[in-house]
MIVEXNU-669244 format. One record per residue (C-alpha): x, y, z; residue number from 1. Coordinates in steps of 0.5 Angstrom, whole numbers, plus 500, padded with zeros to 3 digits. Example, Ala and Ser with C-alpha at 12.3 -4.5 7.8 and 13.67 -1.06 7.14 Angstrom:
2
<node px="525" py="491" pz="516" i="1"/>
<node px="527" py="498" pz="514" i="2"/>
! end
This chain:
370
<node px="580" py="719" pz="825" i="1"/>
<node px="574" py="721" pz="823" i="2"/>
<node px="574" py="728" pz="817" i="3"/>
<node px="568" py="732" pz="818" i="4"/>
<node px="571" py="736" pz="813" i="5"/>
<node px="566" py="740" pz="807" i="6"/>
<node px="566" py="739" pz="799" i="7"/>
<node px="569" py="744" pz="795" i="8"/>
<node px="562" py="745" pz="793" i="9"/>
<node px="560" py="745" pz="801" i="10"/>
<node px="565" py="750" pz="803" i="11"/>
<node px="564" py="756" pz="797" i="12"/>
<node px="556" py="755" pz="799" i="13"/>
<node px="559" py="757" pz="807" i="14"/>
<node px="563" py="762" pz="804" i="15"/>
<node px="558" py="766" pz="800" i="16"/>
<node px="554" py="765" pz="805" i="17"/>
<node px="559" py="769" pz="811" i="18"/>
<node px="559" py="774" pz="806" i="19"/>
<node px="551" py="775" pz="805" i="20"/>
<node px="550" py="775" pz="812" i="21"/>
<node px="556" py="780" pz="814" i="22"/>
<node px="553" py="785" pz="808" i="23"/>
<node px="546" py="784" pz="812" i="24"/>
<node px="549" py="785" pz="819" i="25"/>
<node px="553" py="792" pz="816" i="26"/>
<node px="545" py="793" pz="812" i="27"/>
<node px="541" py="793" pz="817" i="28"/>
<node px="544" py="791" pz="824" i="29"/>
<node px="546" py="785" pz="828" i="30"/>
<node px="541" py="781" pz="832" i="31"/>
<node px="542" py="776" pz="838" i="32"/>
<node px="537" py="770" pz="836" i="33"/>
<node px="536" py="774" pz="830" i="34"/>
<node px="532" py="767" pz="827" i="35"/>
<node px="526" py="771" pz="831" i="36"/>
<node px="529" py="778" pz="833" i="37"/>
<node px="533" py="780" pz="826" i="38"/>
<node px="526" py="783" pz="822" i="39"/>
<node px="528" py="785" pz="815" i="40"/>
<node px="523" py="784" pz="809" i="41"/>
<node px="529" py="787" pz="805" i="42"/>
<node px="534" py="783" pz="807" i="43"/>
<node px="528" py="776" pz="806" i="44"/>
<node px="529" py="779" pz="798" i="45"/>
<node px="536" py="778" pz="799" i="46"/>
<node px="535" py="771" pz="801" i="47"/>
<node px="530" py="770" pz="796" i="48"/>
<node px="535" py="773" pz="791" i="49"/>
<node px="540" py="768" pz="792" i="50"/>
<node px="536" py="762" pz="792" i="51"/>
<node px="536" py="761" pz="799" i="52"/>
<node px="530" py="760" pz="801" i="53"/>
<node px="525" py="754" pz="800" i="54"/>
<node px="532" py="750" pz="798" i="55"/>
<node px="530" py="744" pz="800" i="56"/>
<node px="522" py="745" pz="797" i="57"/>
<node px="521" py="739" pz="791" i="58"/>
<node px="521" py="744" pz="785" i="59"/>
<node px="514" py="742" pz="783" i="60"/>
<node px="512" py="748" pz="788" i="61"/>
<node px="518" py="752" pz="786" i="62"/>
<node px="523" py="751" pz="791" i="63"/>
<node px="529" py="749" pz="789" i="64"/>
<node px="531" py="741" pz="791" i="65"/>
<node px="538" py="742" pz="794" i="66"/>
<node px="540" py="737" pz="799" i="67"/>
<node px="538" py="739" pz="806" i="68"/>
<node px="546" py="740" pz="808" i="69"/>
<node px="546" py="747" pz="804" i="70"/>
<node px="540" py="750" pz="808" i="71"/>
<node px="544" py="749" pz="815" i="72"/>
<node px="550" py="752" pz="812" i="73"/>
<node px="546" py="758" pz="810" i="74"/>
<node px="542" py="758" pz="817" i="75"/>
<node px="548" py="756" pz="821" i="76"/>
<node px="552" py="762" pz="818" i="77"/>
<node px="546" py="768" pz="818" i="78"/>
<node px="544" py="766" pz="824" i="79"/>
<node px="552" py="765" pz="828" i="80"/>
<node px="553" py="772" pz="825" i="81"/>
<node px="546" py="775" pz="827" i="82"/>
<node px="543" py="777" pz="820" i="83"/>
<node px="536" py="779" pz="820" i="84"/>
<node px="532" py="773" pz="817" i="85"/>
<node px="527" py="773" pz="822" i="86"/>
<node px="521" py="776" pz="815" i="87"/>
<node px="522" py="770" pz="812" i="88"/>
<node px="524" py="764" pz="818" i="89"/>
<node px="518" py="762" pz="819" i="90"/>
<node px="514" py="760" pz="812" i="91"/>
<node px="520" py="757" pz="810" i="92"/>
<node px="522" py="752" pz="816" i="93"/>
<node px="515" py="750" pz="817" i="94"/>
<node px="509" py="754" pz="813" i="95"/>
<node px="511" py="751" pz="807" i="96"/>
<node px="514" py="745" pz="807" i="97"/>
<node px="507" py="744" pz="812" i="98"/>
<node px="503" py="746" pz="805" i="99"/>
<node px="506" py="742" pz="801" i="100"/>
<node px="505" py="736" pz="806" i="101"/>
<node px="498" py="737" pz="806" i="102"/>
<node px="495" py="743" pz="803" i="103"/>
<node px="490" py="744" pz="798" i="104"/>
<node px="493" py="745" pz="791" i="105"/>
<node px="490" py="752" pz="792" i="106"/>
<node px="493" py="753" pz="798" i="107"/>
<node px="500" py="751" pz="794" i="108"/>
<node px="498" py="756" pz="788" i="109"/>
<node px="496" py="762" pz="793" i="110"/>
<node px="501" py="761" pz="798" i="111"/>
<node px="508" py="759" pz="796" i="112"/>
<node px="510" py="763" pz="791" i="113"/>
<node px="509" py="770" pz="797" i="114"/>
<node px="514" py="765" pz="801" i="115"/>
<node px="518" py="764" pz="797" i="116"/>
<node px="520" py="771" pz="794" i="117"/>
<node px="521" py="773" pz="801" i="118"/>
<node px="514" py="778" pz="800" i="119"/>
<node px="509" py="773" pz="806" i="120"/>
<node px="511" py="774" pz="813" i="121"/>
<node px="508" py="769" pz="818" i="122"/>
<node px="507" py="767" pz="825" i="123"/>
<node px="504" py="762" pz="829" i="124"/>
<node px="498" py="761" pz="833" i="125"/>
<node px="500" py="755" pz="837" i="126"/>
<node px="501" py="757" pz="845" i="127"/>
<node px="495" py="759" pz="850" i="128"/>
<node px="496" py="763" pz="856" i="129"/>
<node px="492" py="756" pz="860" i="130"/>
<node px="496" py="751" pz="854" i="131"/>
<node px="503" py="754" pz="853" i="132"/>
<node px="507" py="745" pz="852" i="133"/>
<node px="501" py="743" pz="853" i="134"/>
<node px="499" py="744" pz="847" i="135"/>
<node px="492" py="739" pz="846" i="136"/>
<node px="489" py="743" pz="852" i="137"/>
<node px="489" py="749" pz="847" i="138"/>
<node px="481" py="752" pz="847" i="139"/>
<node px="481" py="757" pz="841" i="140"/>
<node px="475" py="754" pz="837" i="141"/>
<node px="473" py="754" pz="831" i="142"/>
<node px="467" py="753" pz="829" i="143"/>
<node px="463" py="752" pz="823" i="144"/>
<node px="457" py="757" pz="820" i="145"/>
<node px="456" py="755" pz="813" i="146"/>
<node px="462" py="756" pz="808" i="147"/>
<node px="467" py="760" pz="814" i="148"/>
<node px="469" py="758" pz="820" i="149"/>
<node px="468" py="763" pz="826" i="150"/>
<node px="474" py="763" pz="831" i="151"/>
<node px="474" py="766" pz="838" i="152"/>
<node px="480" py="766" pz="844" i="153"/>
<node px="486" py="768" pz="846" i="154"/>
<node px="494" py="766" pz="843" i="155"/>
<node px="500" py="768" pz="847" i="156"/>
<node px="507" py="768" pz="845" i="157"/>
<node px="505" py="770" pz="838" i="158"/>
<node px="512" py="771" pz="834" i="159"/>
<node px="512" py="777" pz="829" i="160"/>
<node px="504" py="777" pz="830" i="161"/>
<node px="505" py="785" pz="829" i="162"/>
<node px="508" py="784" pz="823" i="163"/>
<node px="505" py="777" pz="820" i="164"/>
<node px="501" py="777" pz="814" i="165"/>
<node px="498" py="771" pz="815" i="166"/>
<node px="497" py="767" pz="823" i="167"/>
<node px="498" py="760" pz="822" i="168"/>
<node px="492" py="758" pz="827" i="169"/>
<node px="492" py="752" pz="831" i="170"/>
<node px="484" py="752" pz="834" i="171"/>
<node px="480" py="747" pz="836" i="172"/>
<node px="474" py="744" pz="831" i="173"/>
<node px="471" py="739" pz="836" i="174"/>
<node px="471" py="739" pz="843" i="175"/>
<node px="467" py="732" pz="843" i="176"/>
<node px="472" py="728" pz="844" i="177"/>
<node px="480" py="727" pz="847" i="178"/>
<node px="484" py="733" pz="848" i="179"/>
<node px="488" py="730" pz="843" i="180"/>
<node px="483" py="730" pz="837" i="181"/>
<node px="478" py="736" pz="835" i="182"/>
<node px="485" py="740" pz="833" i="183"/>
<node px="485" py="743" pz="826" i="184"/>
<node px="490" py="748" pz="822" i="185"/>
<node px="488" py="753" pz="820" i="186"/>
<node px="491" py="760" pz="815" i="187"/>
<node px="488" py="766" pz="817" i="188"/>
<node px="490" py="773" pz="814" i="189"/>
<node px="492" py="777" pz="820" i="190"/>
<node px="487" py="785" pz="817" i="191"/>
<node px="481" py="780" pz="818" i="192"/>
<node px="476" py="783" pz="821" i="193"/>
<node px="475" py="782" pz="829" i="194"/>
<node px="482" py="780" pz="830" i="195"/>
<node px="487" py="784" pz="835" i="196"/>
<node px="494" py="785" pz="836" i="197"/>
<node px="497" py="786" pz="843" i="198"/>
<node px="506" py="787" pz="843" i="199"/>
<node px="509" py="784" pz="849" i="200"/>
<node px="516" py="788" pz="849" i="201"/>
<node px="520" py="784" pz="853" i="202"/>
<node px="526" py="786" pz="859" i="203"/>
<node px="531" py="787" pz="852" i="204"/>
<node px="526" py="791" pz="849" i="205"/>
<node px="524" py="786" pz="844" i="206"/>
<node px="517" py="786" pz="841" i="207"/>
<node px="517" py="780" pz="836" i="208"/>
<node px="512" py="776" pz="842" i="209"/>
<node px="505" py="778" pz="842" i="210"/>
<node px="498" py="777" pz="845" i="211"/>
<node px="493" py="775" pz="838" i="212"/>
<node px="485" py="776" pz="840" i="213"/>
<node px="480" py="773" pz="836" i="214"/>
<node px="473" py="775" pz="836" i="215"/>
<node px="468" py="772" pz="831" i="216"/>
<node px="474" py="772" pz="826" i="217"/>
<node px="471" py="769" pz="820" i="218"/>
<node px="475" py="765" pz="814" i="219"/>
<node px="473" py="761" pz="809" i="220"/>
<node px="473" py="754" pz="811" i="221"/>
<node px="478" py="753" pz="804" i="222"/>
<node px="484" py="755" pz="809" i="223"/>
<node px="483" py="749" pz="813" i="224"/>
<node px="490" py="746" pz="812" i="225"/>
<node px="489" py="738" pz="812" i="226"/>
<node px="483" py="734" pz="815" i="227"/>
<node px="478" py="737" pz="820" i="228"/>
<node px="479" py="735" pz="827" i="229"/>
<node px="485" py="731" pz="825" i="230"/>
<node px="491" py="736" pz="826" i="231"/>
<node px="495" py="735" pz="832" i="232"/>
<node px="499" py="729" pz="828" i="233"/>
<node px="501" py="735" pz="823" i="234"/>
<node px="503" py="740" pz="829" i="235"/>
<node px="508" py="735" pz="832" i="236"/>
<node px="511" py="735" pz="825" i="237"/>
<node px="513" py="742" pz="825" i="238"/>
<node px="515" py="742" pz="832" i="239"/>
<node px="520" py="737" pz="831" i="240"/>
<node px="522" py="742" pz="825" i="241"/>
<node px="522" py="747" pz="830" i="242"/>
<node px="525" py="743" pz="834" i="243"/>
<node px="532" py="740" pz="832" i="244"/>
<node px="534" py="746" pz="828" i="245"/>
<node px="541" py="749" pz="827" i="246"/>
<node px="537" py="756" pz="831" i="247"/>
<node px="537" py="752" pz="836" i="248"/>
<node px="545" py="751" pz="837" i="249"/>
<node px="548" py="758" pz="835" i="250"/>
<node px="543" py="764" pz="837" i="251"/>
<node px="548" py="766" pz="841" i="252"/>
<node px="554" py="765" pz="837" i="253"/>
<node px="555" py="772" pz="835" i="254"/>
<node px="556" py="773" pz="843" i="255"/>
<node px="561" py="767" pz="844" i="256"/>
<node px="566" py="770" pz="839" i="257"/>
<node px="566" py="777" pz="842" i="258"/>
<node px="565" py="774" pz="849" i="259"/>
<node px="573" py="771" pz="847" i="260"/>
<node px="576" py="777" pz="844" i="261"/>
<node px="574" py="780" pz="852" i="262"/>
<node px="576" py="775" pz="856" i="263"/>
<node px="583" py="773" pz="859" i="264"/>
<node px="586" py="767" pz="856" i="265"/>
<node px="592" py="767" pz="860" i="266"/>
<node px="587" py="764" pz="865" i="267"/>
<node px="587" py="756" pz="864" i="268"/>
<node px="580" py="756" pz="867" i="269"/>
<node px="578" py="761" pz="862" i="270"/>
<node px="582" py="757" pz="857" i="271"/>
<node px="578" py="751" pz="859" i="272"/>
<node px="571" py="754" pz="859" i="273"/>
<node px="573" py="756" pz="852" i="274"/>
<node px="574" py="749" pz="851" i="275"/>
<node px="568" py="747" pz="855" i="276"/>
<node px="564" py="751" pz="849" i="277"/>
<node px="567" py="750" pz="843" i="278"/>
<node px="566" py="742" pz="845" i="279"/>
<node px="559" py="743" pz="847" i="280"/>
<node px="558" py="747" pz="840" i="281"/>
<node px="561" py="741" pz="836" i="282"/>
<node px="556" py="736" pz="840" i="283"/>
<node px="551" py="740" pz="837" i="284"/>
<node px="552" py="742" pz="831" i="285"/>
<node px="552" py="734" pz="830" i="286"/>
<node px="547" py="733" pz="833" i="287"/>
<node px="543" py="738" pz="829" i="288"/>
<node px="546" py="735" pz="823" i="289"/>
<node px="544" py="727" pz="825" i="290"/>
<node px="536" py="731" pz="824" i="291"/>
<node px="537" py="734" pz="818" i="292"/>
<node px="540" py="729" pz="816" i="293"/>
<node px="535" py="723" pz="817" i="294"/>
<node px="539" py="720" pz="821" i="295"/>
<node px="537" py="721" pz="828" i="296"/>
<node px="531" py="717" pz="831" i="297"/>
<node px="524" py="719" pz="831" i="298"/>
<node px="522" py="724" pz="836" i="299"/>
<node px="530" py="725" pz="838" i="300"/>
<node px="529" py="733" pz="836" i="301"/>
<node px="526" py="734" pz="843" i="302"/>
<node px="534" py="732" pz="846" i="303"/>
<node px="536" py="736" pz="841" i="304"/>
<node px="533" py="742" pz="843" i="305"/>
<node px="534" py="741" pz="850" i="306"/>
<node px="542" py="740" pz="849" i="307"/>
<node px="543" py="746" pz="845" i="308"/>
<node px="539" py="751" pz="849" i="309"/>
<node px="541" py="749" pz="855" i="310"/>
<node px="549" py="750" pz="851" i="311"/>
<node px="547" py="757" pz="849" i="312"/>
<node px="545" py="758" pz="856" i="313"/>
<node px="552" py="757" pz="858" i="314"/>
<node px="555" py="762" pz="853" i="315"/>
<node px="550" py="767" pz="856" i="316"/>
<node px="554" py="765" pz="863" i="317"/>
<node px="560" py="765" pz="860" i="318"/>
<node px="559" py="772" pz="857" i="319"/>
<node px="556" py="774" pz="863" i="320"/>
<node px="562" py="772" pz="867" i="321"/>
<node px="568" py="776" pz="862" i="322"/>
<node px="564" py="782" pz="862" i="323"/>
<node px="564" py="782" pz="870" i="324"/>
<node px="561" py="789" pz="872" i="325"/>
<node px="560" py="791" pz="865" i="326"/>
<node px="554" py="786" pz="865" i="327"/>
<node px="550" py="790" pz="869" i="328"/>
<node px="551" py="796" pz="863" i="329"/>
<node px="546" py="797" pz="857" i="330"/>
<node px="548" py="793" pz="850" i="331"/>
<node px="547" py="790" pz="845" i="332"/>
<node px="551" py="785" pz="848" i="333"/>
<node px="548" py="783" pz="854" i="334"/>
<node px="541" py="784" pz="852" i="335"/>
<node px="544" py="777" pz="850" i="336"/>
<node px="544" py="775" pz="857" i="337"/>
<node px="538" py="778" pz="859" i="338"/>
<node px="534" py="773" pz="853" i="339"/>
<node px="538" py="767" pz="855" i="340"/>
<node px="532" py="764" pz="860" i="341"/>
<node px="527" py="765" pz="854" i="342"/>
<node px="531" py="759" pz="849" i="343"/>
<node px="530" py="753" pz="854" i="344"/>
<node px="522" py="755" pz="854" i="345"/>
<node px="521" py="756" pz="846" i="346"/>
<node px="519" py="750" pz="842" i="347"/>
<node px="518" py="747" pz="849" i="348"/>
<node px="520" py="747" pz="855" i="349"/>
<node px="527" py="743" pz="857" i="350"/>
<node px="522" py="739" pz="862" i="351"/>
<node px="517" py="738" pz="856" i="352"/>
<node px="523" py="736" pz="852" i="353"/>
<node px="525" py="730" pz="857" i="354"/>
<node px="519" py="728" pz="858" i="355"/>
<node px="517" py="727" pz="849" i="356"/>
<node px="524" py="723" pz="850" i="357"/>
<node px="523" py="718" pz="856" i="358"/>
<node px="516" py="717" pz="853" i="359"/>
<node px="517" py="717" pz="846" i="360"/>
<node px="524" py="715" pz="844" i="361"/>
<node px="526" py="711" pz="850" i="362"/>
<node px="519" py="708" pz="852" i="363"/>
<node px="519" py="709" pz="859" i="364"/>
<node px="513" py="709" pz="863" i="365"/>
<node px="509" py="714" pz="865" i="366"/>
<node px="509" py="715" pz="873" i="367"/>
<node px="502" py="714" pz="875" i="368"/>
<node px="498" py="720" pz="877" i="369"/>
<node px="495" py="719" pz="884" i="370"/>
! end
């Protein structure tokens, strides 16, 4: 039989881990989703205290090179308990391991340290209301004046773009060419002139997601992140971080957990819905392991994701299902039903998810277009 048991060493980190967030969750509340609902610059100084993020960075940028393992123990357990790490999420999944894959030495110097100590929130300026999985039809431009560039359009779904000190922009440099090409990344400050934040507070009452506006937006060119025109290649490798991590997989643990403690276990078919997701859990904590472990094929996050959100929706179901009338009532336990539906569109829609891995993993054909 196979032993999926954690090292002494593993099981103290998990442990240490349940304690920091349990006190984070008495501090400052708990958080369905609360990779991207839970925001706390205090508690991201907490994490930052105790080494946690940038745990896998190479120490030559000041992380602290520990094996990928440790940071999805810690995630699973801050995210599972709801603590508010969402003023640090982003910088430490994907910002800053993208700039120390392709940024400057400057850009490394400027930016990674504010990261690291918990002090920079980020968002991400990727989806557009015409192009949301579609992200090569994007049309915000970047166009070069001398020594700035000059961005004007439009970005949607814009997580924490109230809050962020810095928007990690996504825009078009070159239109010339296939839609694929002419895309460029770009850091831009978020109190530059021309820029306008618009909150979309969602039907729980969440304002994480926003409207960002760019109107003759100038950034020096020196903010350009990796080649000119050449980023779409970049992008796909922060979506698959995006994509195949453990937030994917226990958003809504927090929710299962008090959902159990409600329902009638007396039932056999409460106890094998129980079963059901206990199981499916346990695929996919091993599929999200098999990621961080480099031990999945190349583009199988998009399953990944797929699979895991597609089980947080079935516990938002089985919550639903035990509250019964209780359901229709205002808490912080069913607002979890009604975020249900956004967890299978973020990152990618499932249907985007099944394309990339017919496409790309398994190599099907396209279908023709008629």
């Amino acid at each position: 039989m196979l032993s999926f048991e954690l090292s002494p060493e593993l099981e103290a980190l998990r442990q240490r881990a349940q304690d920091v967030a349990a006190a984070g969750v008495a501090d400052f509340g708990r958080h369905n989703d609360s990779w991207i609902n839970g925001y706390s610059k205090d508690f991201a100084k907490v994490m930052a205290d105790n080494d946690w993020i940038g745990m896998g960075w190479p120490t030559e940028f000041g992380g602290h090179n520990r094996p990928p393992i440790e940071r999805l123990i810690v995630a699973e357990e801050m995210i599972s308990a709801g603590a508010p790490i969402a003023a640090m999420w982003f910088a430490d999944r994907q910002m800053g391991p993208t700039l120390i894959a392709y940024g400057t030495d400057d850009q490394r110097a400027e930016f990674l340290p504010k990261m690291l100590s918990g002090e920079s929130t980020w968002c991400i300026g990727m989806s557009e209301p015409d192009a949301g999985s579609d992200l090569a039809g994007l049309k915000t431009s970047a166009v070069r004046d001398g020594d700035h560039f000059v961005v004007n359009g439009q970005k949607i779904w814009t997580s924490f773009g109230e809050v962020a000190d810095y928007i990690y922009l996504i825009a078009r440099t070159d239109a010339s060419g296939p839609p694929h090409k002419g895309i460029s990344e770009i850091i831009v400050p978020m109190d530059t002139s021309g820029i306008e934040v618009r909150p979309i507070t969602d039907m729980t009452t969440n304002r994480h997601f926003c409207e960002v506006y760019f109107t003759d937006v100038r950034v020096p060119v020196e903010n350009l992140v990796g080649v000119e025109g050449d980023a779409f290649k970049q992008t796909m490798v922060q979506l698959a971080h995006e994509r195949g991590g453990i937030d994917r997989l226990v958003s809504n643990r927090a929710f299962l957990q008090h959902a159990i403690t409600l329902a009638d276990t007396s039932d056999p078919l409460v106890r094998q819905d129980i079963a059901r997701l206990e199981t499916g859990y346990r695929l996919g904590r091993l599929l999200v392991y098999r990621e961080v472990l480099k031990q999945a094929p190349a583009g199988f996050s998009a399953a990944t994701k797929a699979y895991c959100t597609e089980y947080e929706q079935q516990v938002a179901d089985f919550g639903a299902k035990v509250l019964g009338p209780e359901a229709t009532l205002w808490s912080e336990w069913t607002k979890g039903i009604l975020y249900a539906p956004g967890y299978t569109i973020m990152g990618g829609t499932s249907n985007v998810m099944r394309n990339i891995l017919g496409e790309r993993v398994l190599g099907l054909p396209r279908e023709p277009r008629l």
